[in-house]
N, C-alpha and C positions, 0 to 999 in steps of 0.2 A: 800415332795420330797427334798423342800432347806435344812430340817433337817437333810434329811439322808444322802443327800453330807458332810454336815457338817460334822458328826459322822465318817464315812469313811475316811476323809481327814484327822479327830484329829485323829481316831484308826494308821492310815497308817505313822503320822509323829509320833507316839509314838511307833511304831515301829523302823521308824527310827533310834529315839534318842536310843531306845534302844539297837540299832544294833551299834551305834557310840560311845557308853557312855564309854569314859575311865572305867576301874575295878580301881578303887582308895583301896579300900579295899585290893585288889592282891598285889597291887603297895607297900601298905604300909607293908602289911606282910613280901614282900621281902626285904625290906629295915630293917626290926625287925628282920631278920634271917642275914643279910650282917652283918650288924652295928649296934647292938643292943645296944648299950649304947649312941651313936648318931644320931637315928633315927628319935628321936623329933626335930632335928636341921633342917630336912627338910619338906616343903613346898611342894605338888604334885597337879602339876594343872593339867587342858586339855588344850590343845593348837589347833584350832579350824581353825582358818584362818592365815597361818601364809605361805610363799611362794607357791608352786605350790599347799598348801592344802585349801581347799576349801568346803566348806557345802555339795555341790552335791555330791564331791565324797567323800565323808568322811565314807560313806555304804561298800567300796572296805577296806578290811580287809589291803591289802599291799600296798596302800598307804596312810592310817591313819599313819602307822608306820617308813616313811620317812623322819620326821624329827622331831628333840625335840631339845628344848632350858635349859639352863642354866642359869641361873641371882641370885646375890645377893640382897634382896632386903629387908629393914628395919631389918637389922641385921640379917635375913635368909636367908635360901637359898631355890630356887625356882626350883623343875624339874618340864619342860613340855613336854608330849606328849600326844598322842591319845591313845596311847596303855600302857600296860608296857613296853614292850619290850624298845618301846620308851623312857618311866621313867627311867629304867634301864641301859641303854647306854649312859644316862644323866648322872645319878649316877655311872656310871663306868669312863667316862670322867674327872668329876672332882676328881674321888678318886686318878686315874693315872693321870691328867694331873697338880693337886692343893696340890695333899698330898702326893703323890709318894708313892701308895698303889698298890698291886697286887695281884689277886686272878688265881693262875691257879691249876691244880691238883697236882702238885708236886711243893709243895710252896704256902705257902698263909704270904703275908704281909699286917697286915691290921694296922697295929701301925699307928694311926690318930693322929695327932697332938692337943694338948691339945683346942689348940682356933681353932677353925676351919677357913682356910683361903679364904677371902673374894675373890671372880671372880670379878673383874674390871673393865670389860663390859661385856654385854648379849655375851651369846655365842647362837650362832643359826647354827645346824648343819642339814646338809639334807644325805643325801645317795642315790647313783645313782644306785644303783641295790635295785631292787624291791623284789626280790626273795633271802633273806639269806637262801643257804639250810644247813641241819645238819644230817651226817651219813652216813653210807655203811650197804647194810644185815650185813655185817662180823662184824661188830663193836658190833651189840645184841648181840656176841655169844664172840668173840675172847677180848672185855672188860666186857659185861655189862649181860650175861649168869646169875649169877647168885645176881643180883641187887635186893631189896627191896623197899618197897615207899623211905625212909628214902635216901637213894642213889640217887633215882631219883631225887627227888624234890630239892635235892643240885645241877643235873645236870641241870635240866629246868632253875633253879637260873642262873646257870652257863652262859647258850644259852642266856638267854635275857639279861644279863650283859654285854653280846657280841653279842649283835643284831639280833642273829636267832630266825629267823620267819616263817622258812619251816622245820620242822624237819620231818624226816621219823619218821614213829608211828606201828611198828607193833608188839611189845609186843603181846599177846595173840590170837595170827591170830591161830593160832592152836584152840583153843576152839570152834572160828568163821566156823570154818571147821567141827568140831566135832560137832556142832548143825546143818548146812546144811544136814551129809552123814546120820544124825539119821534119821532127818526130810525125809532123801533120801529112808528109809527102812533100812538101815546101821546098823547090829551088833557091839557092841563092840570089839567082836574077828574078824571081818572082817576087821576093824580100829586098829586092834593092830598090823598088817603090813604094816602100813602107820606112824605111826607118831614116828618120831624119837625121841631120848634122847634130854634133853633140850640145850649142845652144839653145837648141829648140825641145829640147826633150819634154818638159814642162808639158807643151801645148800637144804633142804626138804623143804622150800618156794621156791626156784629157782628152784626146781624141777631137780634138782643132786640127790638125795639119797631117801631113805626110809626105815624105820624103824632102822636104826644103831644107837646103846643106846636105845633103850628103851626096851620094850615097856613103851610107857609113861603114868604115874598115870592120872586119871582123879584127882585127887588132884591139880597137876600142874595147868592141866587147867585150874580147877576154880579159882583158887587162881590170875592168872594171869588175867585172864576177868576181876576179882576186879581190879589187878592191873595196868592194861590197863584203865580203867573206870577213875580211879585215875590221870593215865598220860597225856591223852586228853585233861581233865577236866582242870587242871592247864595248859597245852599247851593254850588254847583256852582261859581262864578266864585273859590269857597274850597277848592277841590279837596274838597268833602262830596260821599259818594255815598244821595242820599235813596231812602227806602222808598216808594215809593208804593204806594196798595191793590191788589188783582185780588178776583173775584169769586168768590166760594163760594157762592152758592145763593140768597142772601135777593131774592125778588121781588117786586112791587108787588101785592096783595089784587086789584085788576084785571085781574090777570095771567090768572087763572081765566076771565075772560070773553073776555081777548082772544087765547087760544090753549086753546079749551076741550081739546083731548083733551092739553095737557099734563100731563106728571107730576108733579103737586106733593102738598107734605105739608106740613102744619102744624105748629108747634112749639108750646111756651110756655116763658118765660122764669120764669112762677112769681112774679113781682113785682107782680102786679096788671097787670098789661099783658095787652092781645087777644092772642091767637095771631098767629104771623105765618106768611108761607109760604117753605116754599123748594122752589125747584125739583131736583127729584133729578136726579143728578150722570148715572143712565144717560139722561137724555133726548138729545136730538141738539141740544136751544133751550140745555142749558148751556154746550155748547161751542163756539156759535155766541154768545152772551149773552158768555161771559167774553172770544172774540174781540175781538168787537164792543168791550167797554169797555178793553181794553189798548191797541186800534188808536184809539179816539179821547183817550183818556189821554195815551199817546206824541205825536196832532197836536195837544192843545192844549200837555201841558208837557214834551214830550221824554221821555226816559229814560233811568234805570242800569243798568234790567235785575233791580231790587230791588224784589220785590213783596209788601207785606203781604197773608197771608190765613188765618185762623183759624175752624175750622171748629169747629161744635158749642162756642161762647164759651158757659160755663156752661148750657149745651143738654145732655141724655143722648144720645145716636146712639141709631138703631132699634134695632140689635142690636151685639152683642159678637163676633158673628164676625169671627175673623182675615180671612177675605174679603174678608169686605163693607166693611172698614176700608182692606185693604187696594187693593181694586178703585176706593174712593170717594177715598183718597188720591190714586190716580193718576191720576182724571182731572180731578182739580184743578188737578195740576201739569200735565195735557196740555192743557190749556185754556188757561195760560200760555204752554207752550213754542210752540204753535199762533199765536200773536200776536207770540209773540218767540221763537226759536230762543237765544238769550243768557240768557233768563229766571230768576231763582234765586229760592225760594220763601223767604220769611224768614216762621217761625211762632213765636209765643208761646207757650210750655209751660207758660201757665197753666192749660189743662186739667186737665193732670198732676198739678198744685196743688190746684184746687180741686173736683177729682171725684174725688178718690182710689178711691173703691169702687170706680168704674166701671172707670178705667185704669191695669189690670195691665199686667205686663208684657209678655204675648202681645198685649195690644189695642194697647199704644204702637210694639212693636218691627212688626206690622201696618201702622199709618199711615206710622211713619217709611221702614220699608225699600223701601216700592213709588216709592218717589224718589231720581232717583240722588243718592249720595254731595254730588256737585259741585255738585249744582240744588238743594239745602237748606241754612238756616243755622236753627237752633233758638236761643231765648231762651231760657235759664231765667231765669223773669222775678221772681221772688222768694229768688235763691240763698243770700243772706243767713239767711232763713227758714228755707228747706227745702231744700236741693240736690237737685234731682231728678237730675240728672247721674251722683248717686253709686246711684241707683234702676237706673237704663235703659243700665246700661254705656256710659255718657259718648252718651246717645242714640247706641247703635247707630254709630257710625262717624260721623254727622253733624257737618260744625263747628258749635259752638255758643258763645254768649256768656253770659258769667257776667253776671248784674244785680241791681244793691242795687232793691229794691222802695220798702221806708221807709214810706212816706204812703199811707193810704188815704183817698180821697174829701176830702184838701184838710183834714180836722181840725186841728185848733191846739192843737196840744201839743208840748212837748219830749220828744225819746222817737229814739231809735235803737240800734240795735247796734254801738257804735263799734268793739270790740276784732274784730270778724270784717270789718268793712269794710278795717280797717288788713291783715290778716293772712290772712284766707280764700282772695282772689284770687292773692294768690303759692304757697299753699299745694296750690288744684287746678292754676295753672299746672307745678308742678314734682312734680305726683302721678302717677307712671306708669297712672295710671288713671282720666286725663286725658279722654285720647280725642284731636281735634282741638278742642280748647279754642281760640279763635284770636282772641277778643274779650272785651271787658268794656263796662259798659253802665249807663245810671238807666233803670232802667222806674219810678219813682214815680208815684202816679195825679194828686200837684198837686204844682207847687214853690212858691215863695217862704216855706220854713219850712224851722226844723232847718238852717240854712248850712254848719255844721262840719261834716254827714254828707258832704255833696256835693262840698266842698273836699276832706274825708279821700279819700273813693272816685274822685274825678280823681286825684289825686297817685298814686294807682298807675299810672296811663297809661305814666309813663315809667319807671316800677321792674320790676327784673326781681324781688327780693325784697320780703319782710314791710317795712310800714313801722313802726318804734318810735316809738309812741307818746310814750311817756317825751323824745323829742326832739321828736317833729311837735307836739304838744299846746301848749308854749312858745310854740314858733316861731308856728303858728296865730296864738295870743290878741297876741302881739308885731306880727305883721301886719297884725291886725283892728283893734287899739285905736288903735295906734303910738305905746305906748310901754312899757314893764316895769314892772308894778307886781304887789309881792308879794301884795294882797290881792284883784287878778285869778286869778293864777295858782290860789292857793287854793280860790278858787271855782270853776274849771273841773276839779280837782280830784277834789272836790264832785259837780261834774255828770256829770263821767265815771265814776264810782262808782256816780250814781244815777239819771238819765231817758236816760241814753246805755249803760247796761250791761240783759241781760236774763239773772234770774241763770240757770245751766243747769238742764235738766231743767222749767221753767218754762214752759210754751206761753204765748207771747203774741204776736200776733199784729202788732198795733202800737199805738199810743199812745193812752191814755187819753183820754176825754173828762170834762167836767164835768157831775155831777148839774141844774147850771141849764139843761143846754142840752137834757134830759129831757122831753117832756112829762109835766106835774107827774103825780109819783107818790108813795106810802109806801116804793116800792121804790128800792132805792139800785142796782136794774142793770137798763135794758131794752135788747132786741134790739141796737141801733146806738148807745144810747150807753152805751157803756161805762166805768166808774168804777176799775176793778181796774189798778193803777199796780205798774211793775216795780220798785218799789221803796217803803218805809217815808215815807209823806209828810214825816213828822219829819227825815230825813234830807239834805231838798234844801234844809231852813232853813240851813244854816251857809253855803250856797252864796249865799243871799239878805244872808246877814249880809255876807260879804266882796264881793261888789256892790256894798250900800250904802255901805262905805269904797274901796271902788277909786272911785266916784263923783269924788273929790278932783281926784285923775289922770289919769281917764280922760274925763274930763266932752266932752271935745271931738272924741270917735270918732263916729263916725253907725253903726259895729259897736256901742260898748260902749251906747250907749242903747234899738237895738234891746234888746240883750242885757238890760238891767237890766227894759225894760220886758216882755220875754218872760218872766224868772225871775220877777218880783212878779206877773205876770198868772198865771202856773202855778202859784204856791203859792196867791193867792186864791179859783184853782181849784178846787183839793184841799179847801180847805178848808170849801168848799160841802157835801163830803159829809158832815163831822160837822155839819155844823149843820141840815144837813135833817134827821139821825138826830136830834136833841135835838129838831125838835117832832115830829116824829114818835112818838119817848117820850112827850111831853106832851100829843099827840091819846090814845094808847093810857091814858094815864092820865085820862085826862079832866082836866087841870089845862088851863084857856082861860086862864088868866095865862102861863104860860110858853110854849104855842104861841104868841100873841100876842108874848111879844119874841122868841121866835126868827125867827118869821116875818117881824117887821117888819126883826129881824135878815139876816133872807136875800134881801131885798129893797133892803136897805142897800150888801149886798155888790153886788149884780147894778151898783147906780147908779154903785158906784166902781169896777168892771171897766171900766165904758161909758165913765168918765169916765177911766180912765189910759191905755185903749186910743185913747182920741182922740187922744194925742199922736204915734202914729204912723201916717202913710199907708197903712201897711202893714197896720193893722185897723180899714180905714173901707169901712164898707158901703157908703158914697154913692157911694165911686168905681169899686166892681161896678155898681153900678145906671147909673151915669152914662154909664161905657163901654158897657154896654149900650144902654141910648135911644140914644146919639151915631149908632150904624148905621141909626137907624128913619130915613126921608125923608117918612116919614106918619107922624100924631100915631097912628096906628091899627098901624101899625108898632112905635113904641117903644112903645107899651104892650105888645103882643105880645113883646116884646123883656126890658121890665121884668119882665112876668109871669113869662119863663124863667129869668131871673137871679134870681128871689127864691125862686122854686121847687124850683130844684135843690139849693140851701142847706139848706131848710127840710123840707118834705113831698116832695120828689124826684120825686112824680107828683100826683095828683089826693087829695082829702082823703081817702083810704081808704088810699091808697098803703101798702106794710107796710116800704116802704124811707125811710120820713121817721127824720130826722135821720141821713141814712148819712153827708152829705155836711156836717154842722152844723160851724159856724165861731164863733170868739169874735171878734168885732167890732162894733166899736163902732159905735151904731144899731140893729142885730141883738140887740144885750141888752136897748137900752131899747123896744124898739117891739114887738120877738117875742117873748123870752123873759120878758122883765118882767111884760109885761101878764096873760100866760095864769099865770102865777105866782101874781099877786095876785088873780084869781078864783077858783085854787085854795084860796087860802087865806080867799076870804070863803066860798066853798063851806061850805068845815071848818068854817069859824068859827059859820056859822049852824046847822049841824048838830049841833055840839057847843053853845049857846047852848039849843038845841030838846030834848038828849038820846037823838038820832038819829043812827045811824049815815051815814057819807058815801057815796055812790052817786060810786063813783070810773069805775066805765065811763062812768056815763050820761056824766056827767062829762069823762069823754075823747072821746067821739062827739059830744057839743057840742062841745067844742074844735078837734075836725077841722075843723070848716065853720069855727070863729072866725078857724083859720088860714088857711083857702083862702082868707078873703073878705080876708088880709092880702096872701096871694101874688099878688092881682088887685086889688088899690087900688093909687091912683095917688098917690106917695108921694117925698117928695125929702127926700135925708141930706147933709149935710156930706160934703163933699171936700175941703176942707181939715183942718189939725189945728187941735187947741186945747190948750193948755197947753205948760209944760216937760215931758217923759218924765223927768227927774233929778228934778224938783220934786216930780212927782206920785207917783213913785214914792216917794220921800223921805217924804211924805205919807202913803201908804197901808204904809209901812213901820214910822211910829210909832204908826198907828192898829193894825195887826191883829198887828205881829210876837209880843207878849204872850198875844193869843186863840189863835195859832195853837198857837203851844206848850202851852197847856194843856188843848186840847182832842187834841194829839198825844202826852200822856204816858199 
C-alpha cells in the first residue's frame, strides 16, 4: 500500500511538472524567427519562485505568466519566465527598451546593434492584469479572413511579444459545426443554407446571417480544422489560454424540418439579411445541441475551459423581464458547464454598448447574476469609448477586462484616443470601484493600422501606473525610425494633438472616412462613410510639413515611410471634401466650367492616392484578393472566394445591402477600379444634366450604381501585389503638388 501512495504521488507531481514546465523549445523557435542572427546571444530560463509566484500555483496557466526577468549575466543575457509568453515580453522589453527596436505590422525595426547592450541590473517585471485578452469576431473576417499558417504563426509571435495570453481562437468553428449537424442526421444540402462565405463568418457565428457567400466548400472546412489544430497548438505550447466558441441558439433554417415540434424563433439582424433561427434556450435540443458541440470541439482541439458566447449580438431579446434574462442566462451557462464542469463563460459587453435603450440596468444586472461569479469573465469591449464598467457596478461582481476597441470594419484613417489608452487602464485598475477588473485587452474589429495605439495599450501590460506620454511618445518614434530626429518628433507632436486626441464632450465614435470612398453624392455625410474628423483638417498640415523634412533622416525606417505615406494619404483624404464642396457649389450654380475642373480635379486626386498608396504592401488590394483565390483548389472556388473578399470591402452584402461601405478601405486598386469609375459617371451624369438644363436624378442614379457595383464584386479581376514606386518620392511628389491647395482651401 506504502508503494502505491508512493507511485501516485510521483505519477501526480510528474504531472505537475509537467503541467508547469516552461516550452523552452517554443521559446527558442521564437527568438530564431524575431532575431535570427542573434538568437544565440540569449539564455532562456524558468523562473519558478520569484514575487507572488510560487510552486503551488505555478499549475494556474495565468499566473505562471505574470512576471519574467531580465539579467545580463557572464556576458549573456538571460530571459526568465514560466511561459513564453513570459520569454517573449522579456525579449520584447530589452529589444524596445536597450536597442531601440520595434516590431509592429506596419513597420518593423529590428537593426540590433552590433554588440549587443549589457542590462545593468536585473530587471524583474510583473503585470497586474491576469487576463491579456486578444480580438473581436470582426477582426477573423474584416483582417484576417483570408490568413494562412505562415500569417498566423507571425501573429502568435506577435501576441506573446506583447504579452497576450487570452486570445479568441475560433478559426474553424464552422467545420466543428459541420461534424455535429452530420452526427445530427444533417444532409449536406440541408447545411448548404447555413454556412456562409468565408468573410462573413463573424456575423453567422453571432448568429446575424446565414448562408450569404457561399455556399461554402467542404474544402474550406477542412483545410481550416487543420489550420485551427495548428493555431491552438502554438497558442498553448506559449503558455496562451484561447477562447473558443460555445453555442447560444443560432440553428440551421432545416432545423424546423428536421425536429418539427422544436422550439424556435426567428430573429433579424435589420441589415438586409433573411431572418435567422434560433433555438429557445427552454427546449431540452439546446442543451443537448450545446453538449454536443463542446464534446466534439474539446475531441477535435482540446480545451481551456474558455468559451466565447454572446447572446442577442445587436439582436433585441423577446422581452425585458428580469426573468426571462435571467432564466436564459443560465441556461447557457448550464449547457457549457454540462460538457465541461471547468467551463467559464467569457461575454462581450458589446450589447451594453450598442443597445443602450434596451439594457438597463435591471436587464444586465438579470443576465449577469444568474452566473456564478467564478464561471464569467465580461469584456468591456469598447472601454476606451464608453466604460460600461462604471454603468453596471464594475458588472456586478464579474471579473472583467478593460479593451481599447479603435478600428471599426478595417477603415483607413489615422484616428485614436491616445491620452486614455496611456492612462484610463491604470486609473480603473487603482479605482475602488473597480470591482474584479483582472484583465486588459484589443478587441479592435481589423489590425494592421494606427501601430502607435496598439504598442501604447500593450506597454500597459507590465505597468502598475498611468504611462507619460511626454516620455513614451520620444522613446516610440526613436524605436520605430531608429534614429532622433527633431522634425519627427514635431510631427508626432502634431498628430498626438490631432487624429490621436478626441476633444471631450465630443461623440465620436472612430475615425473618419473619405468623401471618395462615398458612393457619389452632393452630400458630404452618408450612413457609413463618415467625413466629420476629430479635429481641424488645417491642423494635421504642419505634421505633414515635418514628415517631409524628417524624410532626410529618417529615409531608411520601414516605420517612418509607412508613416509619411499614412500622413500624406490622410491629408489627401480630407482634402476630398472641400473639393467635392466646390463642384457641388458649381452644379448648384449652374456654372459647367467650374464643375468641370473641380470634377476633373477630384478625379486627379482619387489617381494620386492609387498611385502613392501603391508604394506600400500594406494598401494593395491585389494581395486581399490573391490571398483569397490562393485557398480556391477549383477555378469555381476562388472566384467564390474572390467574390467574398471584394464584397465585404465594398457593398458588405448584395447590391441593396444598407451596410455598403461599412467596411470601405483606401487602397490601392480599390480607388482606381471602384471608386474611380463610379465617380466619373457621376460626374458625366451631372454634366449632361446641367448641359440639358435638368435637374440630376441622384437616386436613379444610386440604384444603377448598386448593380454597376455588384457586377464589380463578381468580375473576375487581377491587381498588383507588388509595389510600385518610392513611398519618400511619391510622397515628396504629392507634397509639392497639393501642400499649397490644401492650405487654401483649409483657411
Amino acid at each position: 500500500m506504502k508503494y502505491l501512495i508512493l507511485t501516485v504521488v510521483t505519477f501526480c507531481m510528474s504531472l505537475f511538472t509537467a503541467s508547469a514546465q516552461l516550452n523552452v523549445n517554443a521559446a527558442r523557435a521564437l527568438l530564431e524567427r524575431v532575431i535570427p542572427e542573434q538568437a544565440n546571444s540569449f539564455v532562456i530560463e524558468p523562473l519558478f519562485n520569484s514575487g507572488s509566484i510560487n510552486h503551488e500555483n505555478l499549475t494556474d496557466p495565468f499566473i505562471r505568466d505574470q512576471v519574467f526577468e531580465l539579467e545580463s549575466v557572464n556576458g549573456g543575457l538571460v530571459l526568465r519566465g514560466n511561459t513564453v509568453v513570459a520569454v517573449a515580453s522579456a525579449l520584447y522589453y530589452y529589444l524596445t527598451e536597450y536597442c531601440h527596436c520595434q516590431i509592429t505590422w506596419n513597420g518593423v525595426n529590428l537593426n540590433l546593434p552590433v554588440t549587443l547592450p549589457v542590462v545593468p541590473a536585473k530587471v524583474h517585471k510583473t503585470t497586474p492584469y491576469q487576463y491579456r485578452y486578444y480580438m473581436n469576431y470582426c477582426t477573423f473576417n474584416y483582417s484576417m479572413s483570408w490568413w494562412d499558417w505562415s500569417r498566423w504563426e507571425k501573429e502568435i509571435d506577435w501576441m506573446a511579444l506583447h504579452g497576450i495570453n487570452m486570445p479568441l481562437a475560433i478559426t474553424g468553428e464552422e467545420y466543428t459545426w459541420y461534424e455535429v449537424y452530420k452526427d445530427m442526421g444533417f444532409s449536406d444540402k440541408e447545411l448548404d443554407g447555413f454556412f456562409c462565405g468565408p468573410s462573413y463568418f463573424a456575423w453567422f457565428w453571432m448568429g446575424n446571417l446565414d448562408a450569404y457567400g457561399g455556399p461554402l466548400p467542404l474544402n474550406w472546412m477542412k483545410s481550416h480544422y487543420e489550420l485551427q489544430k495548428k493555431i491552438v497548438a502554438r497558442e498553448r505550447a506559449y503558455g496562451m489560454q484561447p477562447v473558443l466558441p460555445a453555442f447560444t441558439g443560432h440553428v440551421p433554417i432545416s432545423f424546423k424540418q428536421k425536429f418539427p415540434n422544436a422550439k424556435l424563433k426567428t430573429t433579424n439582424w435589420n441589415n438586409g439579411f433573411a431572418d435567422t433561427y434560433i433555438l429557445d434556450s427552454e427546449d431540452p435540443l439546446f442543451a443537448e445541441i450545446g453538449k454536443r458541440f463542446l464534446q466534439k470541439q474539446t475531441q477535435l482541439f482540446g480545451t481551456d475551459h474558455l468559451y466565447s458566447a454572446d447572446t442577442f449580438n445587436e439582436n433585441e431579446p423577446p422581452s425585458d423581464d428580469s426573468t426571462f434574462l435571467s432564466k436564459l442566462s443560465a441556461r447557457v451557462y448550464e449547457g457549457m458547464h454540462n460538457a465541461d464542469t471547468a467551463a467559464v463563460w467569457v461575454m462581450q459587453g458589446w450589447l451594453f454598448y450598442s443597445d443602450r435603450k434596451f439594457w438597463k440596468a435591471p436587464q444586465i444586472e438579470a443576465l449577469l447574476k444568474a452566473v456564478p461569479d467564478d464561471k464569467m469573465i465580461l469584456l468591456d469591449l469598447a472601454t476606451e469609448i464608453e466604460p460600461i464598467w462604471k454603468h453596471t457596478e464594475a458588472f456586478y461582481g464579474k471579473p472583467w477586462i478593460w479593451n481599447m476597441l479603435n478600428n471599426f470594419g478595417g477603415n483607413t484613417n489615422l484616428f485614436g484616443r491616445m491620452e486614455a489608452a496611456a492612462t484610463e487602464p491604470s486609473k480603473a485598475l487603482h479605482d475602488n470601484r473597480s470591482g474584479q477588473l483582472k484583465g486588459i485587452g484589443l478587441t479592435m474589429e481589423a489590425i494592421e493600422q494606427n501601430p502607435v495605439l496598439y504598442e501604447l495599450m500593450t506597454d500597459n501590460t507590465w505597468r502598475h501606473d498611468a504611462i507619460d506620454l511626454h516620455h513614451w511618445l520620444p522613446q516610440y518614434i526613436r524605436n520605430r525610425y531608429g534614429v532622433t530626429d527633431i522634425h519627427a518628433l514635431k510631427a508626432w507632436k502634431v498628430l498626438r494633438q490631432t487624429v490621436y486626441t478626441v476633444p471631450a464632450g465630443k461623440y465620436i465614435r472612430d475615425g473618419a472616412e473619405s468623401i471618395i470612398q462615398a458612393r457619389p453624392t452632393f452630400d458630404s455625410l452618408t450612413r457609413w462613410t463618415k467625413t466629420t474628423l476629430n479635429y481641424d483638417a488645417k491642423d494635421l498640415l504642419p505634421a505633414w510639413d515635418e514628415m517631409i523634412q524628417a524624410a532626410t533622416t529618417c529615409k531608411n525606417s520601414d516605420g517612418f515611410r509607412f508613416d509619411l505615406v499614412d500622413i500624406t494619404r490622410q491629408v489627401l483624404a480630407n482634402y476630398a471634401l472641400p473639393l467635392q464642396r466646390q463642384f457641388v457649389r458649381a452644379y448648384r450654380q449652374k456654372n459647367t466650367n467650374d464643375f468641370r475642373k473641380y470634377s476633373l480635379q477630384f478625379i486627379a486626386l482619387i489617381d494620386d492616392m492609387d498611385k502613392l498608396l501603391a508604394t506600400r504592401k500594406d494598401f494593395l488590394l491585389g494581395s486581399w484578393i490573391a490571398d483569397a483565390r490562393r485557398w480556391g483548389t477549383t477555378e469555381k472556388e476562388k472566384a467564390l472566394y474572390e467574390m467574398n473578399a471584394k464584397d465585404l470591402i465594398t457593398l458588405w452584402g448584395n447590391a441593396d445591402c444598407p451596410l455598403h461601405e461599412y467596411a470601405c478601405r483606401q487602397w490601392s486598386g480599390l480607388l482606381s477600379s471602384f471608386y474611380k469609375p463610379r465617380w466619373q459617371q457621376f460626374f458625366q451624369m451631372i454634366d449632361t444634366a446641367m448641359v440639358a438644363g435638368k435637374e440630376a436624378d441622384i437616386t436613379a442614379f444610386q440604384k444603377n450604381m448598386a448593380q454597376r457595383e455588384w457586377y464589380w464584386v463578381n468580375e473576375r479581376m487581377d491587381f498588383p501585389v507588388t509595389t510600385t514606386g518610392d513611398p519618400i518620392a511619391v510622397a515628396k511628389e504629392m507634397y509639392h503638388k497639393y501642400r499649397s491647395r490644401v492650405e487654401i482651401v483649409s483657411k
